[in-house]
C-alpha positions as CSV (number, residue, x, y, z in Angstrom):
1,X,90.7,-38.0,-36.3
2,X,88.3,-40.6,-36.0
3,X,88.0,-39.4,-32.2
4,X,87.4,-35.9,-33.1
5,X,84.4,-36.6,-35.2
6,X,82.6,-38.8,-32.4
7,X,82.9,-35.9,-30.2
8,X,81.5,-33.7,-32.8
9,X,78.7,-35.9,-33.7
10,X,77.9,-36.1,-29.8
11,X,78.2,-32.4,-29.3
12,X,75.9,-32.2,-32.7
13,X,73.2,-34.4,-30.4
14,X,72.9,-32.4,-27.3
15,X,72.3,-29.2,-29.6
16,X,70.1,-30.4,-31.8
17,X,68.2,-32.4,-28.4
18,X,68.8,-28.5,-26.4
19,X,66.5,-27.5,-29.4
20,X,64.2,-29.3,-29.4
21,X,63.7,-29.0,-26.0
22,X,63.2,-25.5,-26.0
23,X,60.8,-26.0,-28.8
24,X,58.5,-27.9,-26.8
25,X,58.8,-25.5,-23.6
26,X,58.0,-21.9,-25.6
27,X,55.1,-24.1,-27.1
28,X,53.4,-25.2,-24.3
29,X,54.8,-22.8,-21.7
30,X,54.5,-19.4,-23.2
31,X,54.6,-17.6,-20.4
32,X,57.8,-18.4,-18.9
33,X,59.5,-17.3,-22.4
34,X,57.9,-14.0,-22.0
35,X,59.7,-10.8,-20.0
36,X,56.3,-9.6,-18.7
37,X,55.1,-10.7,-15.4
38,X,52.8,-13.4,-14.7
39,X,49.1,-12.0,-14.4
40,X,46.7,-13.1,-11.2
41,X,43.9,-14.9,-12.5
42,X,40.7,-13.7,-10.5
43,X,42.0,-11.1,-8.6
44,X,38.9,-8.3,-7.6
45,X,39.8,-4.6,-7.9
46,X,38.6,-2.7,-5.0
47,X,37.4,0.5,-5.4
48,X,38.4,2.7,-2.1
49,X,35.3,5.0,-1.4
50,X,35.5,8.0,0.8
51,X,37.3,7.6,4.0
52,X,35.1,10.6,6.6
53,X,32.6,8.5,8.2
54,X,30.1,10.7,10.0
55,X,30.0,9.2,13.6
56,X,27.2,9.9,15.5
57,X,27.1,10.1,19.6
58,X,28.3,7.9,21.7
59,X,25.5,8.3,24.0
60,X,22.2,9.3,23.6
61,X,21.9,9.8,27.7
62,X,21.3,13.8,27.1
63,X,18.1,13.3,25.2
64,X,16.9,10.7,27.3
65,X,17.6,12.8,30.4
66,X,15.9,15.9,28.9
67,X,12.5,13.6,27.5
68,X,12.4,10.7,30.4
69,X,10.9,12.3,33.0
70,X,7.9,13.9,31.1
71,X,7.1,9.8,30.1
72,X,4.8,8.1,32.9
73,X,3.4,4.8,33.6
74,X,-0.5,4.2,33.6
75,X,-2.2,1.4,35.5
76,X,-5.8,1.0,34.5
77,X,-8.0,-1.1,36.4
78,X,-11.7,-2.1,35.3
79,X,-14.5,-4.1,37.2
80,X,-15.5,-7.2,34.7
81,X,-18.7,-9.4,35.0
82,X,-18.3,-13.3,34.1
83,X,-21.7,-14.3,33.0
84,X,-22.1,-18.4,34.4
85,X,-22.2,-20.9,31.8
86,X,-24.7,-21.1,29.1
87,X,-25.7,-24.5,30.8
88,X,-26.9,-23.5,33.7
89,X,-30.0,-22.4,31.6
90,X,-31.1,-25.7,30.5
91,X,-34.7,-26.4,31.4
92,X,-33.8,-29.8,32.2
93,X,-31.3,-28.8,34.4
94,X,-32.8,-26.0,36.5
95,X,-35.6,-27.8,37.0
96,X,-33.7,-30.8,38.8
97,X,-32.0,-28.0,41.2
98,X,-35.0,-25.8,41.4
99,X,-35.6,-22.2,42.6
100,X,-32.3,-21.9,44.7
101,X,-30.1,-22.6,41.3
102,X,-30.2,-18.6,40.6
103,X,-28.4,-18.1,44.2
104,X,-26.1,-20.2,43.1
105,X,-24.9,-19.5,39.8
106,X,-25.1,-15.5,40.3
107,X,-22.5,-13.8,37.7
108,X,-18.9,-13.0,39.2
109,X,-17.3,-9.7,39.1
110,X,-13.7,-9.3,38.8
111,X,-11.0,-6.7,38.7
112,X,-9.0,-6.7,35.6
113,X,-5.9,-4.3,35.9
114,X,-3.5,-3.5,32.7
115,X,-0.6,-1.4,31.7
116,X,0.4,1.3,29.4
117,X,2.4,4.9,29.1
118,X,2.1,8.6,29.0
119,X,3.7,11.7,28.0
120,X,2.7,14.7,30.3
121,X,2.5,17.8,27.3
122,X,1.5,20.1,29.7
123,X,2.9,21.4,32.7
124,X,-1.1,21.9,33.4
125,X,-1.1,18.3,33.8
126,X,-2.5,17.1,30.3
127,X,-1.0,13.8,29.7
128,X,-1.2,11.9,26.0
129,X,-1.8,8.3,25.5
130,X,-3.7,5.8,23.3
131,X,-7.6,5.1,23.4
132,X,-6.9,1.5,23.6
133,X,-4.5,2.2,27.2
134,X,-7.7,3.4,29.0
135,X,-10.7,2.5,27.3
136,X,-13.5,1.4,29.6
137,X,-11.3,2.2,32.6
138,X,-12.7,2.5,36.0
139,X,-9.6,4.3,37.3
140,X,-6.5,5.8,35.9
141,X,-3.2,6.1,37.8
142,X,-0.2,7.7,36.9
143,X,3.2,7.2,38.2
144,X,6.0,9.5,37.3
145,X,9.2,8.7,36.8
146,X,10.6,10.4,40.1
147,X,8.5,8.3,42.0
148,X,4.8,10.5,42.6
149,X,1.3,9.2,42.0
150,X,-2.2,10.5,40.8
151,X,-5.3,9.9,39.8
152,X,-6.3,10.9,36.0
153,X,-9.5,11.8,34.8
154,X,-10.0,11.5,31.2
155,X,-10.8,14.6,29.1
156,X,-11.2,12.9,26.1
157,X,-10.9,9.9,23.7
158,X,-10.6,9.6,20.0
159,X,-10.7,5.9,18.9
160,X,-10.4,7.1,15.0
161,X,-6.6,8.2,15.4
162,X,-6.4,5.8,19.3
163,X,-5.3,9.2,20.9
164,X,-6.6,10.1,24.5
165,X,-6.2,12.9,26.5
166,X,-5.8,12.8,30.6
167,X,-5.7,15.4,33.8
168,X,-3.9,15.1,36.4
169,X,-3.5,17.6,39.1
170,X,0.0,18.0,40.5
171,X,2.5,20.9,41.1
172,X,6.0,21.2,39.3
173,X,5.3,19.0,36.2
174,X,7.7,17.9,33.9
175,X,6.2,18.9,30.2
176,X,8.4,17.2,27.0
177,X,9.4,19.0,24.1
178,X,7.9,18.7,20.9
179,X,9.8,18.1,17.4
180,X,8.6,18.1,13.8
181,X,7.5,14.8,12.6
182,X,6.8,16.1,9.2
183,X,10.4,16.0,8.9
184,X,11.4,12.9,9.5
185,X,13.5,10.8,7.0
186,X,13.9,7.3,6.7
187,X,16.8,6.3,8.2
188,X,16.6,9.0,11.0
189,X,17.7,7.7,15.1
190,X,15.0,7.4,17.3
191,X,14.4,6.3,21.3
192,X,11.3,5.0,22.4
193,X,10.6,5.2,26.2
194,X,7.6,3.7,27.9
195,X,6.7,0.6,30.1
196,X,7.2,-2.9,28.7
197,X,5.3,-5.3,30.5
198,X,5.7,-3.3,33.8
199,X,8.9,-3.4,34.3
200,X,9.2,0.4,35.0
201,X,10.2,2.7,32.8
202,X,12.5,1.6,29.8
203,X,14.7,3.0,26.7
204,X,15.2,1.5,23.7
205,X,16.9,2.6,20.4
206,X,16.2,2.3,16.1
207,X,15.9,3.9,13.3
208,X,12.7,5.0,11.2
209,X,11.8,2.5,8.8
210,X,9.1,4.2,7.0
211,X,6.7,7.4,7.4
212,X,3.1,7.7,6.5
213,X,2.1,3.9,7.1
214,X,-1.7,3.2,6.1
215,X,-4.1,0.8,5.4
216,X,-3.0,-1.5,8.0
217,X,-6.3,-1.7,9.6
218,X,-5.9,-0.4,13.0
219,X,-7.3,2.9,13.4
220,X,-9.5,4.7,10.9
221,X,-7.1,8.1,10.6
222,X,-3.9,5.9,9.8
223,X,-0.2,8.1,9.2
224,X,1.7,6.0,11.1
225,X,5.9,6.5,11.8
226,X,7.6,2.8,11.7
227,X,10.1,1.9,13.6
228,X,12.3,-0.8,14.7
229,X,12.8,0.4,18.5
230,X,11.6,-2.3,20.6
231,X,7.8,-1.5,21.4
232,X,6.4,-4.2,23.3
233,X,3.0,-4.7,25.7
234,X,3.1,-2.0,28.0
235,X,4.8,0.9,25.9
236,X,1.7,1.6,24.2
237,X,1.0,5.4,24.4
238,X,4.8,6.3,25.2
239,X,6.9,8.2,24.0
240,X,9.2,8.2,20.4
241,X,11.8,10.9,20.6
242,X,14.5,12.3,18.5
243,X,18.2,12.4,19.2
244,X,18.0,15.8,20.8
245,X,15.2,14.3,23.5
246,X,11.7,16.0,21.4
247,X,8.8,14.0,21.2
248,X,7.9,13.1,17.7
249,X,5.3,10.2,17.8
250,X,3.3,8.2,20.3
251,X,4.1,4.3,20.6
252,X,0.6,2.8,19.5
253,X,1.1,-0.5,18.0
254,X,3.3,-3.5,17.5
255,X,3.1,-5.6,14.4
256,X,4.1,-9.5,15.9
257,X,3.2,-13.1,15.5
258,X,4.3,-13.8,19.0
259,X,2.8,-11.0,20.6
260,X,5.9,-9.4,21.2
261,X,8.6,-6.9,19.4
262,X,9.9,-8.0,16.2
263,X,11.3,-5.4,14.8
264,X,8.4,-3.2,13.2
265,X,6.5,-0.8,15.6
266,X,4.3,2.1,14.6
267,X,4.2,5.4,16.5
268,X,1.3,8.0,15.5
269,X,3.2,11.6,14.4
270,X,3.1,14.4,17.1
271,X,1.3,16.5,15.1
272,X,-0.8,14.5,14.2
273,X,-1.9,13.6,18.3
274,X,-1.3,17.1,18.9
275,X,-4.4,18.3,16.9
276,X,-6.7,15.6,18.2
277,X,-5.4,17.0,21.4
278,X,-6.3,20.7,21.0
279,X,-9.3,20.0,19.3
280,X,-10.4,17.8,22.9
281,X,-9.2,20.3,25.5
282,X,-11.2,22.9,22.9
283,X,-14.1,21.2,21.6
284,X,-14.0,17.6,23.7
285,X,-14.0,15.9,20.1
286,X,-12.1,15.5,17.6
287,X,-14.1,18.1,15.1
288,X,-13.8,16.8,11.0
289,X,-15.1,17.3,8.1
290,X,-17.7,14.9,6.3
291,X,-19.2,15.0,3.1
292,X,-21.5,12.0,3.0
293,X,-19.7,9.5,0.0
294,X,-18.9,6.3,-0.5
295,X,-15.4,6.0,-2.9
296,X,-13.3,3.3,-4.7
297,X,-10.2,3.0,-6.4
298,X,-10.6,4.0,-10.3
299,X,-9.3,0.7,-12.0
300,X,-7.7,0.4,-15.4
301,X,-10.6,-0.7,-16.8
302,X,-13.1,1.5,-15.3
303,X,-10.9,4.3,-16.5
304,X,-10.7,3.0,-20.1
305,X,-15.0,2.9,-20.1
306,X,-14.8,6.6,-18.4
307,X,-12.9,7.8,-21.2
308,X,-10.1,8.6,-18.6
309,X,-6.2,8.8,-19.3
310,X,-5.3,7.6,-16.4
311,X,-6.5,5.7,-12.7
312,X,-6.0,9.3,-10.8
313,X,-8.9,9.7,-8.1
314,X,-11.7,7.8,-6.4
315,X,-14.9,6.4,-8.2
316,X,-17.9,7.8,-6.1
317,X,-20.0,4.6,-5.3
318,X,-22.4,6.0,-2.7
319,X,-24.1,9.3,-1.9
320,X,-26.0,9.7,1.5
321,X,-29.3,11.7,0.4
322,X,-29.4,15.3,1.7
323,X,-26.0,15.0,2.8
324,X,-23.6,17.8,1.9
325,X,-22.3,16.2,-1.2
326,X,-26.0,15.3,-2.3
327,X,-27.2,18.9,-2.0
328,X,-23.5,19.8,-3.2
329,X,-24.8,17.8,-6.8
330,X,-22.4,15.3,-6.6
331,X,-23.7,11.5,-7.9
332,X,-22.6,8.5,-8.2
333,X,-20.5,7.6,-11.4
334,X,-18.6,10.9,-10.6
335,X,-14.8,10.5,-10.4
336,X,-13.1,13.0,-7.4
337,X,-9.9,14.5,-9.1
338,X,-9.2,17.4,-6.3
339,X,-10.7,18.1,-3.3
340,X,-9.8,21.9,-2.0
341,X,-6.8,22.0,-4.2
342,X,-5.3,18.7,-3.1
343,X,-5.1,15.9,-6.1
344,X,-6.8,12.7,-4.9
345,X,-4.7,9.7,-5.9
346,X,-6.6,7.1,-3.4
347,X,-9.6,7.1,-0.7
348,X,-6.9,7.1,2.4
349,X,-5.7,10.8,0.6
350,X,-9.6,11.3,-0.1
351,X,-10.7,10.6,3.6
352,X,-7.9,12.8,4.9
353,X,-8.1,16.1,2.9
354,X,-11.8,16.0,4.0
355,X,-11.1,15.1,7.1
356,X,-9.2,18.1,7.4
357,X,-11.7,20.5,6.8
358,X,-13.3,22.3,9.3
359,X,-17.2,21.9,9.6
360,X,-19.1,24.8,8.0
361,X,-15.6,25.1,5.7
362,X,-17.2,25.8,2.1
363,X,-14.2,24.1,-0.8
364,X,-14.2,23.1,-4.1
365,X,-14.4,19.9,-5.3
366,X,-13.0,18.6,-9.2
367,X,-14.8,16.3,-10.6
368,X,-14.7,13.6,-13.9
369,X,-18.3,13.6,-15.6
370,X,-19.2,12.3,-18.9
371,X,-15.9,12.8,-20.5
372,X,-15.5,16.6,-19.0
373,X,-14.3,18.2,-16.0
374,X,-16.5,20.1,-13.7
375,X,-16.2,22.4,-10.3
376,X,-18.4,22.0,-7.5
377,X,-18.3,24.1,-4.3
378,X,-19.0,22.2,-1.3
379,X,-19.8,22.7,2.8
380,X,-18.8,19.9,4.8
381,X,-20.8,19.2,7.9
382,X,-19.5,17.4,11.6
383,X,-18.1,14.1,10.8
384,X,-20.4,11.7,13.0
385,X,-18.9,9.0,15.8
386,X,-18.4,5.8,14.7
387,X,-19.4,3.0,16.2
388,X,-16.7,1.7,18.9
389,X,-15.4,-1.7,18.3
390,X,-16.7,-4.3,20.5
């Protein structure tokens, strides 16, 4: 008896020990008491998008093949005088040498040579390129891509937009196509051919970063296609095609600390280069408008003392007397809302929309005047040459 109540007393322990035990493991280890299964802590749902990819080509050989041979090389060579040394006019010391010192110290001429490209637009033998490729040139020689030289004359130059126009004269010329570069989105494939540091004639491949680039201080008529295609020394005035080979922009400008590509070229739009074109071969000029005025940007400020809701338009600060705006009655103080239908937002719109206009072309101009707005017909005139860069 006394043996049976040991073993009951004993059997009494490990239940009431079993219990507490599985007191203290639901309390501090929920989880495992539970039926559900144990959550991931930190786990990232992915959300699957759409699974088509549009692929584009695996080669853009086709459009190079149909746009390459219509891009030449241009060597430009120039005869340069180097003036002697400011010290060789020192009293002092041309009197201790004498009369002789002139035939000694006479200035030096030298040939300078430099490198650019082309695109032939004409099966005529008009070939497009930048001002800068060929200014003050002495001669101009093309080489084409299937191997034939020539001399180029030069039919015109705009230094405004850095377009130039050549001749050459040579049967069974390769003439590119043109695209649209009104068109063109951000984002969009393009090729740039030309001649990078004279290595001969080279492709290279981006996309278009931005379109209508201004204000970046290197030409006055700025609209400029961006592009991270490589566009290095040499490739200025080459061509920036499209994925089906058309020509939509001429390589012009590189924007580097080191003098080379890094990443951000500008190309001027086809159309653009293409008017400047046809109005050379027409007119030999670039014909535009001109109205005589000086603007600025309408600031918050000013537009709060005009009485103006907002900083829309230009501020006219200047008005060249008897020019068209002066007999047109425009004066300074006057705020330029439209100009022929077109609303004016900055000078760079400003300068372009009358730029645009023919000479002799008689528009309308809006205008902000002492709290009111008023209509002015106007006639621009010939834009006059600016003075070239030295």
């Amino acid at each position: 008896m006394e043996q049976l109540r040991t073993s009951l007393i004993y059997l009494l322990q490990a239940v009431i020990l079993g219990l507490a035990l599985a007191f203290l493991f639901t309390k501090f280890w929920p989880q495992a008491a539970s039926n559900k299964p144990l959550e991931k802590v930190g786990v990232i749902k992915q959300i699957v998008g759409p699974t088509s990819i549009v692929n584009g080509p695996a080669s853009y050989a086709d459009a190079v093949a149909l746009a390459a041979p219509a891009v030449v090389n241009i060597n430009t060579s120039k005869t340069i005088t180097i003036a002697p040394h400011p010290f060789f006019n020192d009293p002092v010391f041309r009197q201790f040498f004498g009369r002789n010192l002139d035939q000694l110290i006479k200035p030096k001429k030298e040939l300078q040579n430099s490198l650019g490209s082309g695109v032939i637009m004409s099966t005529s033998g008009l070939v497009l390129t930048n001002h800068h490729v060929i200014k003050g040139a002495d001669a101009i020689q093309v080489s084409l891509k299937d191997g034939r030289t020539a001399q180029a004359k030069v039919v015109g130059s705009d230094p405004e937009t850095d377009v130039a126009v050549l001749k050459i004269s040579m049967e069974n010329l390769p003439a590119i196509t043109l695209g649209q570069s009104d068109t063109l989105r951000v984002g969009d494939i393009v090729l740039a051919i030309g001649n990078p540091f004279g290595f001969g004639q080279t492709v290279t491949m981006g996309i278009i970063g931005a379109t209508g680039r201004n204000k970046l201080g290197i030409n006055t008529f700025e609209n400029f296609i961006q592009t991270d295609a490589a566009i290095n020394p040499g490739n200025s005035g080459g061509a920036l095609i499209d994925t089906q080979g058309r020509l939509i922009g001429i390589n012009t400008a590189i924007f580097s600390k080191s003098g080379g590509s890094q990443g951000i070229g500008f190309a001027i739009p086809i159309k653009l280069a293409e008017k400047v074109l046809q109005e050379i071969v027409e007119y030999g000029r670039p014909r535009r408008g001109w109205l005589g005025i000086e603007g600025d940007p309408v600031t918050p400020a000013l537009a709060k003392d005009l009485g103006m809701k907002d900083t829309r338009g230009i501020v006219v600060v200047g008005v060249l007397r008897g020019g068209p705006a002066h007999k047109a009655g425009i004066e300074p103080g006057d705020v330029i809302l439209e100009i022929n239908g077109v609303i004016i937002n900055d000078s760079h719109t400003a300068l372009i929309t009358i730029s645009d206009q023919k000479p002799g072309t008689k528009f309308d101009i809006v205008l902000f005047r002492n709290g009111k707005k008023i209509k002015l017909s106007v006639t621009a005139v010939e834009r006059p040459p600016t003075r070239p860069k030295s």
